[in-house]
C-alpha positions as CSV (number, residue, x, y, z in Angstrom):
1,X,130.0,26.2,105.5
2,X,126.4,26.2,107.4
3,X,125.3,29.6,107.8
4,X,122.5,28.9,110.5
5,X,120.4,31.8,109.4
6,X,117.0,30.2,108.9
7,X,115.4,34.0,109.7
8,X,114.8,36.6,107.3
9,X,112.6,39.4,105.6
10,X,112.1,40.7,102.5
11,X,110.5,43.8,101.5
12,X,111.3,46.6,98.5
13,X,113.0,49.4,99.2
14,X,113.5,50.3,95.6
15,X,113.0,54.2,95.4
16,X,111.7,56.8,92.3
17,X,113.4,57.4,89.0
18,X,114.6,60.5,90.5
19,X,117.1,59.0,92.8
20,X,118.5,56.6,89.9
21,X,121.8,57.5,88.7
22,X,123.2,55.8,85.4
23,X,126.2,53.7,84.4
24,X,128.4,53.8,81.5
25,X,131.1,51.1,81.0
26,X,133.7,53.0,80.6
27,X,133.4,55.3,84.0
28,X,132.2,58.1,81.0
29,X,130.2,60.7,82.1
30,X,128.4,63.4,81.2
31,X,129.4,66.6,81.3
32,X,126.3,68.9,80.9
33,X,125.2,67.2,83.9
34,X,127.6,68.6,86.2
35,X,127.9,72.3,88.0
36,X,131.3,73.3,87.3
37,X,133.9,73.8,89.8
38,X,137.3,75.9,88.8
39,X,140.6,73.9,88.9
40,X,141.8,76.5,91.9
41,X,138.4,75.7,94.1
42,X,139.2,71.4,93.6
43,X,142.9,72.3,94.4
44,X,141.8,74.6,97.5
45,X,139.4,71.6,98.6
46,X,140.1,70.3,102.5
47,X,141.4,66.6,100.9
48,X,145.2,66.0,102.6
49,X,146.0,62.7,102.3
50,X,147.2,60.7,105.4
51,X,149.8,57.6,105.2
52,X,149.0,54.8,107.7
53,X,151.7,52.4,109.3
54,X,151.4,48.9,107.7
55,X,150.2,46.9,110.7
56,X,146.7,47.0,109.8
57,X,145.4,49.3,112.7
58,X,146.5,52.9,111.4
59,X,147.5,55.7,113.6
60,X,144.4,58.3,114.7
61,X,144.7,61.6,114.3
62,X,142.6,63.3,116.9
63,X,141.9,66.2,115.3
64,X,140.4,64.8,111.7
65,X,139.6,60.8,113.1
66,X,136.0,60.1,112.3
67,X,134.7,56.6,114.5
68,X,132.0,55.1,112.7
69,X,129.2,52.9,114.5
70,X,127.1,50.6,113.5
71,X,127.0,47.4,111.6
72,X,129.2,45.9,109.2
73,X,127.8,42.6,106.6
74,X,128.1,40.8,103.9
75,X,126.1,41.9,100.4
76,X,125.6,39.3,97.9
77,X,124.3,41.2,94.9
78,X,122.9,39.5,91.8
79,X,125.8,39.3,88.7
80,X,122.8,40.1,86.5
81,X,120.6,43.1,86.8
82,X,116.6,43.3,86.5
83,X,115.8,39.6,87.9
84,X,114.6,38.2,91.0
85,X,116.5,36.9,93.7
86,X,115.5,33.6,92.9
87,X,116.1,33.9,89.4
88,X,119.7,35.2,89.5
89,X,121.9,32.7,88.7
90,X,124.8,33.8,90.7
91,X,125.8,36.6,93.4
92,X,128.8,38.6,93.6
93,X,130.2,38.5,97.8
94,X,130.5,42.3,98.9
95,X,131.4,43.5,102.2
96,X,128.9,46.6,103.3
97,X,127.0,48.0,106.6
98,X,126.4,51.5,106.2
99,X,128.5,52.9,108.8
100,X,131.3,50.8,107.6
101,X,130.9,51.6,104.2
102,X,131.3,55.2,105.2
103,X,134.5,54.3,107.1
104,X,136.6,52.6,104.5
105,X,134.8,55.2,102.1
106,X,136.8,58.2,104.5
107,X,139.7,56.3,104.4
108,X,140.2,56.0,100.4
109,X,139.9,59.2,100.3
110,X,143.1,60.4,102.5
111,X,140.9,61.0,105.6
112,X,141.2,59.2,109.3
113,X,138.5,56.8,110.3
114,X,137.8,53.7,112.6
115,X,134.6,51.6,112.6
116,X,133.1,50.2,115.7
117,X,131.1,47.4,115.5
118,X,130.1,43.6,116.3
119,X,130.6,40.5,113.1
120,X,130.5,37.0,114.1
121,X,133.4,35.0,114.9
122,X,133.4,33.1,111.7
123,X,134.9,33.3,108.5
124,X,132.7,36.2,107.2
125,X,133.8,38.0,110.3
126,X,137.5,37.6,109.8
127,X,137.1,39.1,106.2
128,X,135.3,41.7,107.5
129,X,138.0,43.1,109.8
130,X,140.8,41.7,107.4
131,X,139.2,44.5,104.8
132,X,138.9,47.2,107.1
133,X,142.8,46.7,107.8
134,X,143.5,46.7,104.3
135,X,141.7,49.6,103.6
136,X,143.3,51.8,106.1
137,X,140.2,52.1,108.8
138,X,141.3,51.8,112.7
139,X,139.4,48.7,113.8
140,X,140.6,48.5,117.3
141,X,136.5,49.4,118.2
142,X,135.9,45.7,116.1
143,X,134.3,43.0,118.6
144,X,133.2,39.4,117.6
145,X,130.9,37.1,118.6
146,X,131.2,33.5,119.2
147,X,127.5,32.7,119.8
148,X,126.3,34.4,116.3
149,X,126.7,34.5,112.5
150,X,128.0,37.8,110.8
151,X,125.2,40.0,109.3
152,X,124.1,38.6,105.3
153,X,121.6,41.0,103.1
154,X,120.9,39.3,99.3
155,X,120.2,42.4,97.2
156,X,118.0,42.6,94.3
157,X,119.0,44.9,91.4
158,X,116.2,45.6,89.2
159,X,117.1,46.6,85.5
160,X,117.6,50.3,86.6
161,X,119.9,49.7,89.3
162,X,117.7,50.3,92.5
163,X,117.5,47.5,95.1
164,X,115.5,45.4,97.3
165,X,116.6,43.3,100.2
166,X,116.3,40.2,102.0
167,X,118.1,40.6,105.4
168,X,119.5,37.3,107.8
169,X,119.4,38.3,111.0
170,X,118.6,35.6,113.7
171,X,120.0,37.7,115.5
172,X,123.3,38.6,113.5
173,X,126.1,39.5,115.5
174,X,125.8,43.4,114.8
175,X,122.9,43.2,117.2
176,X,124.1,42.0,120.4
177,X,127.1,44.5,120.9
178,X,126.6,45.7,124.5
179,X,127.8,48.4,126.2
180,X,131.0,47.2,128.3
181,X,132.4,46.2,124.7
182,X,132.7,49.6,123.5
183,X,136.4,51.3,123.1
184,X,134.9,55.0,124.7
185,X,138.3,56.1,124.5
186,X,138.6,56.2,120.8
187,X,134.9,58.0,121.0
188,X,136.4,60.8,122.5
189,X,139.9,61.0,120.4
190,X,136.8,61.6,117.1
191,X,136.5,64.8,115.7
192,X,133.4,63.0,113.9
193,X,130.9,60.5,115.8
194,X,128.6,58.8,112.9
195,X,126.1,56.2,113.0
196,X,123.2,55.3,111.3
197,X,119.5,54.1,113.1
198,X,119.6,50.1,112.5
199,X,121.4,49.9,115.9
200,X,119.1,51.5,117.5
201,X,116.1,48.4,116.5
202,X,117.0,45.9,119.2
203,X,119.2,45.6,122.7
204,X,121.9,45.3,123.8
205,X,123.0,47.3,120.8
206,X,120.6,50.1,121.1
207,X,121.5,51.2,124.7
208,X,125.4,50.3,123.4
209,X,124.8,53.0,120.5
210,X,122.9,56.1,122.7
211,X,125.9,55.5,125.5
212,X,128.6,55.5,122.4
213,X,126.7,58.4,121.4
214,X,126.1,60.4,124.9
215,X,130.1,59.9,125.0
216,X,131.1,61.5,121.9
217,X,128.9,65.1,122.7
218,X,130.6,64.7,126.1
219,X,133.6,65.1,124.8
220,X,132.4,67.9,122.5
221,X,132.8,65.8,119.3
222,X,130.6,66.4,116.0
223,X,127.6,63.8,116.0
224,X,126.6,62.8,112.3
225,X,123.3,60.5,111.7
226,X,122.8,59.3,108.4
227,X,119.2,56.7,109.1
228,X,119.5,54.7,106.4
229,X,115.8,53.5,106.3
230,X,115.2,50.1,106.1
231,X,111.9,49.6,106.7
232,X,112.0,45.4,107.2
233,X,114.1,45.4,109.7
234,X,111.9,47.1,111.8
235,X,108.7,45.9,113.6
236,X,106.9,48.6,112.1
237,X,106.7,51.7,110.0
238,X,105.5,53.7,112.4
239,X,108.4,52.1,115.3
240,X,110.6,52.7,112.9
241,X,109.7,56.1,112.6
242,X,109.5,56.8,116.4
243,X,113.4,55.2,116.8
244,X,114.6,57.2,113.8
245,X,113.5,60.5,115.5
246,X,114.2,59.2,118.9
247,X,117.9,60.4,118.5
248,X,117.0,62.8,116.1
249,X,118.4,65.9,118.1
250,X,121.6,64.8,119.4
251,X,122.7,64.9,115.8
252,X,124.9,68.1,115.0
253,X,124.9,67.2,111.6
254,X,121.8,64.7,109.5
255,X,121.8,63.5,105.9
256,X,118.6,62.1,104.4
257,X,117.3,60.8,101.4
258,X,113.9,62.8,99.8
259,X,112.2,59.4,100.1
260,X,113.2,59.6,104.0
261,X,111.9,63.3,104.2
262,X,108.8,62.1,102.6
263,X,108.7,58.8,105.6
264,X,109.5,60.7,108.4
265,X,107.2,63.6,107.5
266,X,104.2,61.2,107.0
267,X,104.3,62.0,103.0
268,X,104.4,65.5,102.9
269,X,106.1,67.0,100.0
270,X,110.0,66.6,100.4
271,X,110.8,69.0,97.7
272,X,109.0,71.7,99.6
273,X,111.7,73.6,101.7
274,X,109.3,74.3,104.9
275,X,108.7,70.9,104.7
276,X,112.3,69.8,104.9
277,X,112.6,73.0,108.0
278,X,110.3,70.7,109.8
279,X,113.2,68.8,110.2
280,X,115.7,70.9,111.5
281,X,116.0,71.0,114.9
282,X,117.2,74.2,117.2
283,X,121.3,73.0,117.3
284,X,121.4,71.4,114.5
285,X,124.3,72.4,112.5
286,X,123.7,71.3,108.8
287,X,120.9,69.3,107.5
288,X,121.8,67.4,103.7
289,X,118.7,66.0,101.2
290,X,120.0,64.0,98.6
291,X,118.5,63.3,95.7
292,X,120.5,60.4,93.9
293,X,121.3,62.1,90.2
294,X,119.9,65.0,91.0
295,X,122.6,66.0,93.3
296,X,121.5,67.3,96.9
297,X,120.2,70.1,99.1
298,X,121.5,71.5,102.2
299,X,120.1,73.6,105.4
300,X,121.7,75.3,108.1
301,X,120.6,78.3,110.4
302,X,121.9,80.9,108.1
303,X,121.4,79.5,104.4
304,X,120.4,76.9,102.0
305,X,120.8,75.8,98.8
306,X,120.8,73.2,96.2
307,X,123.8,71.4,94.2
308,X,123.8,69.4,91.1
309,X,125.0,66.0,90.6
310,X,127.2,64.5,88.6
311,X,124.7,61.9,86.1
312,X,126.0,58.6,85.4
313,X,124.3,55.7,84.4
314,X,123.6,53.2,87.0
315,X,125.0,49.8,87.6
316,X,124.4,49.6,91.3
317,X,123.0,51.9,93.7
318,X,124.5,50.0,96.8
319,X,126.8,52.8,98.9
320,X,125.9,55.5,96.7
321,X,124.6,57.6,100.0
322,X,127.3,56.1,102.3
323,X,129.8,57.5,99.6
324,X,129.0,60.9,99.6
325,X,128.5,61.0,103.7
326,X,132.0,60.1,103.2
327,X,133.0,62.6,100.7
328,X,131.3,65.6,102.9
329,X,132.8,64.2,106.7
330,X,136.0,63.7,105.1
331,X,135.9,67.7,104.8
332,X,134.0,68.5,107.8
333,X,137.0,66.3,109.8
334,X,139.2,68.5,108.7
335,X,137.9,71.9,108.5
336,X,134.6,72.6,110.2
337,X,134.4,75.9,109.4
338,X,132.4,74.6,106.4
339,X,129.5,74.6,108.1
340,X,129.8,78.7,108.4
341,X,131.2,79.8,104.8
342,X,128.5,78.7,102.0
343,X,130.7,78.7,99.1
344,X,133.2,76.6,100.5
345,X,130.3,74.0,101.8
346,X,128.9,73.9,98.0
347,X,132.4,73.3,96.8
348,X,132.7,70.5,99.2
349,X,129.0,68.8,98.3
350,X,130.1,69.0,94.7
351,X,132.9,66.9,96.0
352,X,130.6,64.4,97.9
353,X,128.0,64.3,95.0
354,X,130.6,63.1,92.6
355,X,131.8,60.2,95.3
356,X,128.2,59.2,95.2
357,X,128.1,59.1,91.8
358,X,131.1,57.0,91.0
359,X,130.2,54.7,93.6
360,X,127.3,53.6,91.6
361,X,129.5,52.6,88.4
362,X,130.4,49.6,89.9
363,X,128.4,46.6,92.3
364,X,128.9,46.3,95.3
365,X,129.3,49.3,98.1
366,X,133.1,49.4,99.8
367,X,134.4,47.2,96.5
368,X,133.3,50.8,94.3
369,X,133.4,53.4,97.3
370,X,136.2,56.0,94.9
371,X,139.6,57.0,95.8
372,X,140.0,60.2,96.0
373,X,142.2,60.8,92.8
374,X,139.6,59.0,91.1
375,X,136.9,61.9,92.5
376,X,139.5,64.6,92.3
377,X,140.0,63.6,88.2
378,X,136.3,63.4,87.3
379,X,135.7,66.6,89.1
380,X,138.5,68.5,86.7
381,X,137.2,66.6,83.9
382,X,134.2,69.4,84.3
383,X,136.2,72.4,85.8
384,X,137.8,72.4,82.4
């Protein structure tokens, strides 16, 4: 099949040891590495299941639904760590897009999600939206595009699991989703709006994403904004910057990586917490650092903290962060309260850091994002 993608960049993205998490072949892991949590607090943890009608587009529930924007691709990632792209001998197809990868990750974990996006009308496209069907996610927000191709990223794993990529885009499908093709009426049945910032890098889909976006706090629903950096799909650092930040406070709720912190702050210190205040804007509700193995950190207006990880080692860091965004929203979609009751908000990233951390046992992002018995059983492996 001619892909028609003759466009692309290439540019590392590979971050510090200190985001690495490890692997071990038989999902092992180590328990010293983990903050315990009691059997009662996993069993008092906000993580009802939800059963779905069989007709691939699942019944919302408005008052835990989280709609998640953005694009939705294709990953080929190498079947052999620590080589090039062009010396890999083969690739392993994976569907990904970090919004959707959050989606499907909500989903297997009992939660209510849709993803809203734009994929080619081609064959990638149709596999796209047959796996969000069979993973339980609404796609009723899911538009395609006869004029062009569904979104491809090749990924790099070097020998200690961090990535680079090479992105076709020429444009890619994800980009040209325009405003009169988005479902506002499933914005405003969200208890959750997410999205990330690589919609925001060209039109129509950038004025698509702030009007999806001015919708959902119109209705009074949460706003999440995970950026997910990737620096070569902008013109620029410094544009990318600027668009990150451009949206920055219509966010009620932000996750970033320390390498983002460090970006975004022109590389000041992102283990310093005044630095990481700098961030927080005046209604911002919670404000989450992750820091791969190392677990994460979290800000709001009254408190903040730090929480371990769980340390595996790493096979593939792919989804890793859209994981545990889905671990914590899961939560939030449910009880928001978290955001005012510290104990029960650590109790919940504990939760989220171990999604994040079983994500990276296998390669791929939505083929390894963890069920949530899967979590729920590695988690009492360490309450015990």
């Amino acid at each position: 099949m001619a892909l028609h993608l003759s466009a692309f960049c290439f540019s590392s993205v590979a971050s510090g040891s200190r985001n690495s998490v490890g692997f071990n072949s038989q999902r092992g892991v180590k328990a010293s590495s983990f903050s315990c949590l009691s059997t009662a607090s996993i069993a008092c943890l906000n993580l009802q299941g939800k059963a779905f009608p069989g007709d691939g587009v699942p019944e919302t529930k408005e008052s835990s639904l989280v709609v998640c924007f953005g694009e939705m691709l294709i990953d080929f990632v190498p079947t052999i760590s620590g080589l090039s792209l062009a010396e890999a001998p083969a690739f392993k197809k994976a569907p990904g897009g970090a919004p959707a990868n959050v989606a499907v990750g909500i989903a297997r974990l009992g939660g209510s999600s849709a993803f809203m996006g734009k994929v080619g009308e081609d064959e990638f496209g149709y596999m796209l939206a047959d796996i969000l069907k069979e993973n339980n996610v609404n796609n009723e927000g899911m538009r395609f595009d006869c004029g062009a191709r569904t979104a491809l990223a090749f990924v790099t794993l070097r020998s200690d699991g961090e990535r680079e990529f090479m992105f076709y885009r020429n444009p890619s499908a994800d980009m040209l989703l325009q405003e009169a093709e988005i479902d506002f009426d499933l914005i405003r049945k969200a208890k959750i709006f997410h999205y990330g910032s690589i919609s925001l890098i060209t039109e129509p889909c950038k004025s698509a994403h702030i009007s999806a976006a001015k919708a959902a706090k119109d209705a009074g629903v949460i706003v999440s904004y995970d950026p997910n950096l990737r620096l070569p799909l902008w013109p620029s650092a410094e544009s990318a910057r600027e668009g990150i930040l451009s949206i920055w406070e219509t966010a009620d709720i932000i996750k970033i990586s320390e390498e983002e912190v460090s970006f975004l702050t022109s590389g000041e210190d992102p283990y310093d917490d005044a630095i990481v205040r700098k961030l927080f804007h005046p209604n911002l509700k919670l404000l989450l650092v992750t820091e791969g193995s190392d677990g994460c950190r979290y800000y709001t207006k009254e408190f903040n903290g730090r929480v371990k990880g769980l340390k595996v080692d790493t096979v593939d860091t792919t989804g890793a962060g859209d994981a545990f965004v889905a671990g914590i929203l899961s939560q939030l979609a449910v009880d928001l309260s978290l955001l005012q009751k510290e104990d029960l908000l650590r109790d919940a990233l504990k939760f989220a850091n171990a999604c994040g951390a079983l994500t990276v046992m296998e390669r791929g992002a939505i083929p390894a994002l963890p069920t949530r018995d899967a979590v729920l059983n590695a988690m009492l492996q360490f309450a015990t």
